[in-house]
PyMOL Python script that loads the backbone (N, CA, C, O; Angstrom):
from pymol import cmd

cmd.read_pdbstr("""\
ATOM      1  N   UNK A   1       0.822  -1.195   0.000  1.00  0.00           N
ATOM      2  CA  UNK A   1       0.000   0.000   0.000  1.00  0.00           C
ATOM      3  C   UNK A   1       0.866   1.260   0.000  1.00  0.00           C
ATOM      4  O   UNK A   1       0.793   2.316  -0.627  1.00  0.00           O
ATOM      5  N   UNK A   2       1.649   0.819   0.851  1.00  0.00           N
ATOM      6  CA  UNK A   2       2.645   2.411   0.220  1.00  0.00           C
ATOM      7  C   UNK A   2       3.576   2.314  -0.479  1.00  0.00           C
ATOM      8  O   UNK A   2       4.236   3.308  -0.781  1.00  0.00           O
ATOM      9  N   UNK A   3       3.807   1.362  -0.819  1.00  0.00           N
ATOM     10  CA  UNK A   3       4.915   1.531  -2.369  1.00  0.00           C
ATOM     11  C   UNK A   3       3.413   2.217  -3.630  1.00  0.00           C
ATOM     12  O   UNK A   3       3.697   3.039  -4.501  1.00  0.00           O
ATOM     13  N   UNK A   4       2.243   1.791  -3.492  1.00  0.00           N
ATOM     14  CA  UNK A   4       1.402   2.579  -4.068  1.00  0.00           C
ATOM     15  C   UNK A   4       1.303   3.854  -4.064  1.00  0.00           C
ATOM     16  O   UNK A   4       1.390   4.474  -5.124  1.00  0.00           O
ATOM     17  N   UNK A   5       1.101   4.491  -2.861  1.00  0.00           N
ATOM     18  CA  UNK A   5       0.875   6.113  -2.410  1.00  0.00           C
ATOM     19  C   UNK A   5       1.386   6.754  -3.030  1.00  0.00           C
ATOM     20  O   UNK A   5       0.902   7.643  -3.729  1.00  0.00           O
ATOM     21  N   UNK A   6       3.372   6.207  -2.829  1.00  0.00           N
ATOM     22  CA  UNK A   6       4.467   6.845  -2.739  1.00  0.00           C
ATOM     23  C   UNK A   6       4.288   7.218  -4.784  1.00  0.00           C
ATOM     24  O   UNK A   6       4.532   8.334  -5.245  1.00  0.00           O
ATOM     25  N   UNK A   7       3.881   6.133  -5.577  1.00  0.00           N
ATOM     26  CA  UNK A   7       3.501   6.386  -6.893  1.00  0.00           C
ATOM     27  C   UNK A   7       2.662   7.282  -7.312  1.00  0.00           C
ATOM     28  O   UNK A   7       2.723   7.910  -8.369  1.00  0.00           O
ATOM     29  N   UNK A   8       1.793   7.355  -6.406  1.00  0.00           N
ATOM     30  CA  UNK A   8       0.759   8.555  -6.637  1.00  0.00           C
ATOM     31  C   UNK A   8       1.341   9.375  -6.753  1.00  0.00           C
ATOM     32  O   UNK A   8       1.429   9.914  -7.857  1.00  0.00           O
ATOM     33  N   UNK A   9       2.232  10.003  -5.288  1.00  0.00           N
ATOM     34  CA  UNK A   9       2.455  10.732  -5.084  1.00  0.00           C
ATOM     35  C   UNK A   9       3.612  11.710  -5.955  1.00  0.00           C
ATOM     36  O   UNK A   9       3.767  12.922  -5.802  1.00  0.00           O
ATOM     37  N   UNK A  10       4.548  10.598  -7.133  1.00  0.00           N
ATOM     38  CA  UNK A  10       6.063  10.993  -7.905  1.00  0.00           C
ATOM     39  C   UNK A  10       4.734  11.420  -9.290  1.00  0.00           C
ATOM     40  O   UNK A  10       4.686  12.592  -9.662  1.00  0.00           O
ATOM     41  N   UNK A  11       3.774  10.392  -9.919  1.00  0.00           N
ATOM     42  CA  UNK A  11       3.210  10.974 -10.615  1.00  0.00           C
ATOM     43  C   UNK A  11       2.393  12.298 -10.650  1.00  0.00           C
ATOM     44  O   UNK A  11       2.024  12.899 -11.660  1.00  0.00           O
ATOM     45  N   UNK A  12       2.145  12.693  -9.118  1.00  0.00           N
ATOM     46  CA  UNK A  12       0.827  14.107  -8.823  1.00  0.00           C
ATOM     47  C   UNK A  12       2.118  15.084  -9.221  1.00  0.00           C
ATOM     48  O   UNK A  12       1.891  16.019  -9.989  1.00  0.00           O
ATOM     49  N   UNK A  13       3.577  14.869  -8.673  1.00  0.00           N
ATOM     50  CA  UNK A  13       4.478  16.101  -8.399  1.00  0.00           C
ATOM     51  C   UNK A  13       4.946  16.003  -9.402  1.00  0.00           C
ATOM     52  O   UNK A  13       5.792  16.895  -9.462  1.00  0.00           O
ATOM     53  N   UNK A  14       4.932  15.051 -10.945  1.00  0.00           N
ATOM     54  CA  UNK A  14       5.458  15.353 -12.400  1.00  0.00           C
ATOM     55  C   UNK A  14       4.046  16.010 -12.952  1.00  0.00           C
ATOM     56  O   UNK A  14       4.018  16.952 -13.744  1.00  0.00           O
ATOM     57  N   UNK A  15       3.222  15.551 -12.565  1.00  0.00           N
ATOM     58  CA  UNK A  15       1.723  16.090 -13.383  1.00  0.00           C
ATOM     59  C   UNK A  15       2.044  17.640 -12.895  1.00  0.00           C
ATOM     60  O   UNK A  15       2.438  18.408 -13.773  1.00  0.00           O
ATOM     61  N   UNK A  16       1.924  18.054 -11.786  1.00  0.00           N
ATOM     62  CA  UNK A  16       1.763  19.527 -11.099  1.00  0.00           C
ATOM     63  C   UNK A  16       3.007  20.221 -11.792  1.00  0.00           C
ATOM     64  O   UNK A  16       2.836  21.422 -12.001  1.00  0.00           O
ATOM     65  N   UNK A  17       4.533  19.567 -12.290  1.00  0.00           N
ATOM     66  CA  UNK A  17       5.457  20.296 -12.628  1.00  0.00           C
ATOM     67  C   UNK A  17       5.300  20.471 -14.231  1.00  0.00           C
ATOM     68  O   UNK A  17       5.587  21.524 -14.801  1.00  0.00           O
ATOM     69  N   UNK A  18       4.812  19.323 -14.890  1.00  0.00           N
ATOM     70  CA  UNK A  18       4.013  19.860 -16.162  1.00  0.00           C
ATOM     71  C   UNK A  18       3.376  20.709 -16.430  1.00  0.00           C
ATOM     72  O   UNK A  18       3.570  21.335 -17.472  1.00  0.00           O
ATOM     73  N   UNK A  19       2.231  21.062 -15.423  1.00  0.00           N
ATOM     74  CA  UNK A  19       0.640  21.807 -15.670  1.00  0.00           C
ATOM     75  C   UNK A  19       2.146  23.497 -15.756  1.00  0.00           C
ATOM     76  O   UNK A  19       2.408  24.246 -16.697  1.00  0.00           O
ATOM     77  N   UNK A  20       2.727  23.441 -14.347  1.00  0.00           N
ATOM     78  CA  UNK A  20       3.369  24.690 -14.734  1.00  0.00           C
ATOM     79  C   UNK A  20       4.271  24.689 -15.634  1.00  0.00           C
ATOM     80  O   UNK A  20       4.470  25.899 -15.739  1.00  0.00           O
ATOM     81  N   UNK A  21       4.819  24.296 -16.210  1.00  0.00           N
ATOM     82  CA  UNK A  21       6.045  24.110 -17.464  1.00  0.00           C
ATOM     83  C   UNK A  21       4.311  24.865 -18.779  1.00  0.00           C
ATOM     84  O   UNK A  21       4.456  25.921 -19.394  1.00  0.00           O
ATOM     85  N   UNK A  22       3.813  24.558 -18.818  1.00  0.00           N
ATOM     86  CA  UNK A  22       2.808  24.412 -19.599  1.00  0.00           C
ATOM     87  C   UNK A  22       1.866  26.218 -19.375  1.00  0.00           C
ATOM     88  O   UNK A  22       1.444  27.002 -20.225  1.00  0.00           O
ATOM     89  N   UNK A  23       1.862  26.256 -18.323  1.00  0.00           N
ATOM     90  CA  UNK A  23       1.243  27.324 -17.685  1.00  0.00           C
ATOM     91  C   UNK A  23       2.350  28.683 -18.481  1.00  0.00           C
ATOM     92  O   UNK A  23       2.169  29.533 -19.353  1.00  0.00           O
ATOM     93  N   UNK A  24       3.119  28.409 -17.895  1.00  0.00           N
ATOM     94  CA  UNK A  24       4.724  29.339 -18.314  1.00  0.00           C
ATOM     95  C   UNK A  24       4.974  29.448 -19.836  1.00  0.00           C
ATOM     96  O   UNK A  24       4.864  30.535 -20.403  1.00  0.00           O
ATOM     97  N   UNK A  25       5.284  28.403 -20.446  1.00  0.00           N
ATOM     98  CA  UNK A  25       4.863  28.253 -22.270  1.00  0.00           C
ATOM     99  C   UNK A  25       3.669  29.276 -22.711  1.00  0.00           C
ATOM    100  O   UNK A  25       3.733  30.205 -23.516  1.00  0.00           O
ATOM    101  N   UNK A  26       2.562  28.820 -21.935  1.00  0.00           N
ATOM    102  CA  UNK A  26       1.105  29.877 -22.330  1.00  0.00           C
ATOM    103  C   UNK A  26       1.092  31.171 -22.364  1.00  0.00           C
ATOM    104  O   UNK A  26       0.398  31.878 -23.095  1.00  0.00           O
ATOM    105  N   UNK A  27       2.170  31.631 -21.253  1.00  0.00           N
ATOM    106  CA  UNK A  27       2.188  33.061 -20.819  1.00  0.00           C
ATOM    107  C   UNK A  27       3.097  34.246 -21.667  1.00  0.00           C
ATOM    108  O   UNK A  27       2.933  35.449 -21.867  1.00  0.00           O
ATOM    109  N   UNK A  28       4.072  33.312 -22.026  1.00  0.00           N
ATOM    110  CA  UNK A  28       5.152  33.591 -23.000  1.00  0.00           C
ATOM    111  C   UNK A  28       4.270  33.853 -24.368  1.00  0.00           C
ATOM    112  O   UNK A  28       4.328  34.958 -24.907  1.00  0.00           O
ATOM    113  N   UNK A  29       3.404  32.737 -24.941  1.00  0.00           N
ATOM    114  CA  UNK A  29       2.641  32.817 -25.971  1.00  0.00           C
ATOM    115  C   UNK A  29       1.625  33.850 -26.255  1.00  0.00           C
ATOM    116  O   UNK A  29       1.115  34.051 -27.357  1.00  0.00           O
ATOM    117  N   UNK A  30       1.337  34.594 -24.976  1.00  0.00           N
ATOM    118  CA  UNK A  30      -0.019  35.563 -24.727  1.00  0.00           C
ATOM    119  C   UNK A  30       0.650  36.515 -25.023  1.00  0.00           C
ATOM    120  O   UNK A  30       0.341  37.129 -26.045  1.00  0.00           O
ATOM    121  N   UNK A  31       2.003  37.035 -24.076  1.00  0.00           N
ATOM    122  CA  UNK A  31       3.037  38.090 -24.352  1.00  0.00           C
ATOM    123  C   UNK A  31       3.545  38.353 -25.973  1.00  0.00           C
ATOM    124  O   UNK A  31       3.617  39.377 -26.652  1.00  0.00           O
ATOM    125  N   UNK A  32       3.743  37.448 -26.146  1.00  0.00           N
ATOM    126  CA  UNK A  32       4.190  37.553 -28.060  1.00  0.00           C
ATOM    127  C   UNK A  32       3.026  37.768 -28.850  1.00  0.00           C
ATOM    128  O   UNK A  32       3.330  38.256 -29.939  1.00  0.00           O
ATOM    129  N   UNK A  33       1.667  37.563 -28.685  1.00  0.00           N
ATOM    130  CA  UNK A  33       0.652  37.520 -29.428  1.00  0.00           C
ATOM    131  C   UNK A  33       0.531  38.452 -29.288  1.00  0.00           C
ATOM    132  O   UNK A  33       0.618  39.179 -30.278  1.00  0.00           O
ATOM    133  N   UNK A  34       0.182  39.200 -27.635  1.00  0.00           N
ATOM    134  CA  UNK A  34       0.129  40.747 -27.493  1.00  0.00           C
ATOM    135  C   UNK A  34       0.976  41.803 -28.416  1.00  0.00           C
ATOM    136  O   UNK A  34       0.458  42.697 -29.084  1.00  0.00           O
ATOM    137  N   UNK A  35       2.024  41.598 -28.347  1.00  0.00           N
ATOM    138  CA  UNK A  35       3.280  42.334 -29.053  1.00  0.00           C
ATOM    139  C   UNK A  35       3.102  41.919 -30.353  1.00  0.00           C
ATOM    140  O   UNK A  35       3.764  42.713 -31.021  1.00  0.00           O
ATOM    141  N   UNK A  36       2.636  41.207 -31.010  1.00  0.00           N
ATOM    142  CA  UNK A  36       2.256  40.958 -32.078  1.00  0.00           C
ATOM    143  C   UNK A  36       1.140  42.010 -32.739  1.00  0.00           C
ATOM    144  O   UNK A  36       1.316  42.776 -33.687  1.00  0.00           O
ATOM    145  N   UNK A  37      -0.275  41.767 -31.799  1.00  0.00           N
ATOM    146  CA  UNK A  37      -1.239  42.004 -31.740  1.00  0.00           C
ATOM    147  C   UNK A  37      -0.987  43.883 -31.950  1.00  0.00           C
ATOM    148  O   UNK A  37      -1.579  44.547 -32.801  1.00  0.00           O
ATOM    149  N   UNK A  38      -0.339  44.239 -31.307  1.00  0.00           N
ATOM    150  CA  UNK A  38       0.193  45.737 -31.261  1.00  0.00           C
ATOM    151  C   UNK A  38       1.115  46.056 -31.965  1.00  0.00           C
ATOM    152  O   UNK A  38       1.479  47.178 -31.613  1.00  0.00           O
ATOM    153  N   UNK A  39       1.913  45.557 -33.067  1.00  0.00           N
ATOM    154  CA  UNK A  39       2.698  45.831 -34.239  1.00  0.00           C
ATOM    155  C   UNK A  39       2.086  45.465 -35.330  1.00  0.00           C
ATOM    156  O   UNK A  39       2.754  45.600 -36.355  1.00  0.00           O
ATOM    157  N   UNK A  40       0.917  45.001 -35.457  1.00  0.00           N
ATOM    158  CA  UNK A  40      -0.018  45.156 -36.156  1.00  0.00           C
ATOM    159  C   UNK A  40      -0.966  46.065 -36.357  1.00  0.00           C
ATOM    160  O   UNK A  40      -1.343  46.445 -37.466  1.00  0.00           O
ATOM    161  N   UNK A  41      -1.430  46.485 -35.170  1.00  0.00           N
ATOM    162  CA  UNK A  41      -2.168  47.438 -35.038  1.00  0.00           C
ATOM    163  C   UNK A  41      -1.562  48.896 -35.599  1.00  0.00           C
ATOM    164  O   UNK A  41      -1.994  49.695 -36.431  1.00  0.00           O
ATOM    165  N   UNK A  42      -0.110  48.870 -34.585  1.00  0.00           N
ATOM    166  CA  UNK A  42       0.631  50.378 -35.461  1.00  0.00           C
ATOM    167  C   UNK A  42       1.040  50.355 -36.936  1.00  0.00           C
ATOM    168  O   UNK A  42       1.356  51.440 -37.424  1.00  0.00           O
ATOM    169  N   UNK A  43       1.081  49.128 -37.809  1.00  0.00           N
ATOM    170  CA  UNK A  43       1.596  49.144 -39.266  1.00  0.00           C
ATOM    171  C   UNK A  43       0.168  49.496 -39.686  1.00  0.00           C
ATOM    172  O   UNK A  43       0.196  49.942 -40.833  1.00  0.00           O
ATOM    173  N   UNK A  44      -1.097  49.460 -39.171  1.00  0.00           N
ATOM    174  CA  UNK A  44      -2.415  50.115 -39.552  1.00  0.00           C
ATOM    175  C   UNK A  44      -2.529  51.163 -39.646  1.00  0.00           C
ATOM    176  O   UNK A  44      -2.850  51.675 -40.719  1.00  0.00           O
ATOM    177  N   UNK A  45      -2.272  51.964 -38.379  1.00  0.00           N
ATOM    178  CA  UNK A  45      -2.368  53.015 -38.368  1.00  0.00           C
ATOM    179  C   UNK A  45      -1.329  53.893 -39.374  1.00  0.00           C
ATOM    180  O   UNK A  45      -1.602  55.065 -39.630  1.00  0.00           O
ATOM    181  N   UNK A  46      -0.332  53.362 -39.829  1.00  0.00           N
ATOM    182  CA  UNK A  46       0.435  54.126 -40.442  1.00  0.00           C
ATOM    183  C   UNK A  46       0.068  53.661 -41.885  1.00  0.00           C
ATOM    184  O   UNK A  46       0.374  54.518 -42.713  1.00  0.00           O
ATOM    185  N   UNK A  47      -0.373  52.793 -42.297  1.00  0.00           N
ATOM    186  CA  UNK A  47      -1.211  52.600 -43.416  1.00  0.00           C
ATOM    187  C   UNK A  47      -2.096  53.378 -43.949  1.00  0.00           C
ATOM    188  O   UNK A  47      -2.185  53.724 -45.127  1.00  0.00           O
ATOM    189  N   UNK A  48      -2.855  53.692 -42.928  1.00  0.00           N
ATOM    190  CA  UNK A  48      -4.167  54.639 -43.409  1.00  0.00           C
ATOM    191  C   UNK A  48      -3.818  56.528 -43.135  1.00  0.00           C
ATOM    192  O   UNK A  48      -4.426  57.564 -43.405  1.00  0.00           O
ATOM    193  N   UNK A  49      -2.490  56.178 -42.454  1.00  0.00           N
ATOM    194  CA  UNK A  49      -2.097  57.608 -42.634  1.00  0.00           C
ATOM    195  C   UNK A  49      -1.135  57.918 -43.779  1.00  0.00           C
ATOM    196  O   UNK A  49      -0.608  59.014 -43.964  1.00  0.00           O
ATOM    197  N   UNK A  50      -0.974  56.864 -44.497  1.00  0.00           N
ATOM    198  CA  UNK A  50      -0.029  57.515 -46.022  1.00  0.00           C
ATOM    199  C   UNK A  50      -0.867  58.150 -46.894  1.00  0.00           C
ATOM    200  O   UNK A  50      -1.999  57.822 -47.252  1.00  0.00           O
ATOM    201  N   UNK A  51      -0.004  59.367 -47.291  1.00  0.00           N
ATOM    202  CA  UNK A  51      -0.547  59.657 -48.706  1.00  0.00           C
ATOM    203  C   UNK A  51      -0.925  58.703 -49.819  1.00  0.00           C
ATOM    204  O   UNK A  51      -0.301  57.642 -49.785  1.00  0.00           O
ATOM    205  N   UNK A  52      -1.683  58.820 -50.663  1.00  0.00           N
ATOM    206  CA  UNK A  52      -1.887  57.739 -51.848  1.00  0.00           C
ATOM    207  C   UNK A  52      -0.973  58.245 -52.860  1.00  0.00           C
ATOM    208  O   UNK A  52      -0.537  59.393 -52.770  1.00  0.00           O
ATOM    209  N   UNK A  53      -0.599  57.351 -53.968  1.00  0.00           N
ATOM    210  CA  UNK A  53       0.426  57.732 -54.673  1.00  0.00           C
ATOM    211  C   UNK A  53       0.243  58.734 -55.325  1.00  0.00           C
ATOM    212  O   UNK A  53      -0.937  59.054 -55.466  1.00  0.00           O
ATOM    213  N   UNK A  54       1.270  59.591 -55.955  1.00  0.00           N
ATOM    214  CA  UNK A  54       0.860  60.163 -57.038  1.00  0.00           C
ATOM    215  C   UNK A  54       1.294  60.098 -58.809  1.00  0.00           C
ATOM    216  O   UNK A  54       1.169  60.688 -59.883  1.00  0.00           O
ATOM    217  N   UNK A  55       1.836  58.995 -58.191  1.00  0.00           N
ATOM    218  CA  UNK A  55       2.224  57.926 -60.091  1.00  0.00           C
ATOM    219  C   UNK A  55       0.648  57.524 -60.269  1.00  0.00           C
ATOM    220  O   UNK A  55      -0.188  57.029 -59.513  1.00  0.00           O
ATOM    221  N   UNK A  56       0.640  57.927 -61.492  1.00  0.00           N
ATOM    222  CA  UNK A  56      -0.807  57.294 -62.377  1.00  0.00           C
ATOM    223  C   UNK A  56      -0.674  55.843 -62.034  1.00  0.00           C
ATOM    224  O   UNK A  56       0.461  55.487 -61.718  1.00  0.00           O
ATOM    225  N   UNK A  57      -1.573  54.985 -62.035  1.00  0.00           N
ATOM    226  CA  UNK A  57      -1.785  53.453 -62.603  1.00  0.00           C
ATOM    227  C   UNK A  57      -1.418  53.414 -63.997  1.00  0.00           C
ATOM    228  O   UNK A  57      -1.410  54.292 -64.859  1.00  0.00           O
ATOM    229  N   UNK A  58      -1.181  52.454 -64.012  1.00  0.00           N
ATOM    230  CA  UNK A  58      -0.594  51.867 -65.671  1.00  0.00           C
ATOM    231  C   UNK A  58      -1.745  51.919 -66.483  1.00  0.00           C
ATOM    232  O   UNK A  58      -1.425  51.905 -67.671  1.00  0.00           O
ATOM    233  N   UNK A  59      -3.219  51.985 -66.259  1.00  0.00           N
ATOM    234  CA  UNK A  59      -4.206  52.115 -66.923  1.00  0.00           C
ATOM    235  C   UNK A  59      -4.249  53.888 -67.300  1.00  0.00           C
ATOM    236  O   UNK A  59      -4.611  54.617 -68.223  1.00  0.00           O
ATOM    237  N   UNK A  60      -3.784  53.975 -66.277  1.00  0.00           N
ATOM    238  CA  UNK A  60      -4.247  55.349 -66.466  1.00  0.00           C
ATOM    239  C   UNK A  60      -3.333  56.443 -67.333  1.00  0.00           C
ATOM    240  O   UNK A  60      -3.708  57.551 -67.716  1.00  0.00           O
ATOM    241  N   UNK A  61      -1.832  55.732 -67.565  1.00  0.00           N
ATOM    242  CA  UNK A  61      -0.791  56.151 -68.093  1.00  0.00           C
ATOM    243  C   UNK A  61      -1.049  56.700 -69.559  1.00  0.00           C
ATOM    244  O   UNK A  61      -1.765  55.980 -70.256  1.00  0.00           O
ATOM    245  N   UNK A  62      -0.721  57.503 -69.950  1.00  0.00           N
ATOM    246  CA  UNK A  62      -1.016  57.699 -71.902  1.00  0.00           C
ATOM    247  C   UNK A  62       0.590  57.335 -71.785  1.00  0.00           C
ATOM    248  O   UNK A  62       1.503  57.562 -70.992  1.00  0.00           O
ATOM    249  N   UNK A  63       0.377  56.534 -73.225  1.00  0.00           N
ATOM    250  CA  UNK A  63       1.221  55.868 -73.852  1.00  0.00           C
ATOM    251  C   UNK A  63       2.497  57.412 -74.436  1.00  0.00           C
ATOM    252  O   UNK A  63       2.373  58.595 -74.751  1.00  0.00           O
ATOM    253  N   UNK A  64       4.048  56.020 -74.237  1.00  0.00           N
ATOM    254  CA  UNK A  64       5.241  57.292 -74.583  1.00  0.00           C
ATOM    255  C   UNK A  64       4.745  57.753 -76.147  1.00  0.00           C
ATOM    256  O   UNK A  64       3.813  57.262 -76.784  1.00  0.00           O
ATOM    257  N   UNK A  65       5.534  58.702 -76.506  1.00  0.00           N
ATOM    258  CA  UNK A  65       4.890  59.804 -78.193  1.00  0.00           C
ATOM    259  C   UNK A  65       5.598  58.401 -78.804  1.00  0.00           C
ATOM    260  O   UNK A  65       4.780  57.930 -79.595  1.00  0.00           O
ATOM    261  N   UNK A  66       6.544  57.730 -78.759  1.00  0.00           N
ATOM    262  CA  UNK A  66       6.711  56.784 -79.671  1.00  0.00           C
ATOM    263  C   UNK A  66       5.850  55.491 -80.551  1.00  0.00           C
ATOM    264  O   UNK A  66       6.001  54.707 -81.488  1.00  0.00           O
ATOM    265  N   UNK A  67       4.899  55.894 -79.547  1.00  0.00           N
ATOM    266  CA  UNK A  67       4.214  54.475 -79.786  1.00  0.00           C
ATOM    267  C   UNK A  67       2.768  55.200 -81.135  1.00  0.00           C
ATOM    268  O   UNK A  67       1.947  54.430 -81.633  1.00  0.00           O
TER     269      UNK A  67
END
""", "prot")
cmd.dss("prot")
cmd.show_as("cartoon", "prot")
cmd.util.cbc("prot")
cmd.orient("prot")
């Protein structure tokens, strides 16, 4: 019976050192998504604050006098 327990007990304290190994991985992952999440957001904002070009489109181009 207690060579049993004592098993419980090596598997509860690898399970519990997993859950945090795992916990810690997650937190790291939230932090980068965040920082992600917010260098995305500022390449937006600076997106919609550019000027639009002022080269014609190629449709819109008249052809060189050579042609």
């Amino acid at each position: 019976m207690e060579r049993h327990l004592i098993e419980l007990e090596t598997k509860l304290a690898f399970a519990e050192m997993t859950i945090e190994e795992l916990n810690q991985a997650l937190i790291q992952q939230q932090f980068a998504l965040d920082r992600l999440q917010n260098q995305v957001r500022q390449l937006a904002e600076k997106l919609q604050g550019m000027q639009p070009s002022q080269v014609a489109s190629r449709a819109e181009e008249t052809p060189p006098p050579h042609y």
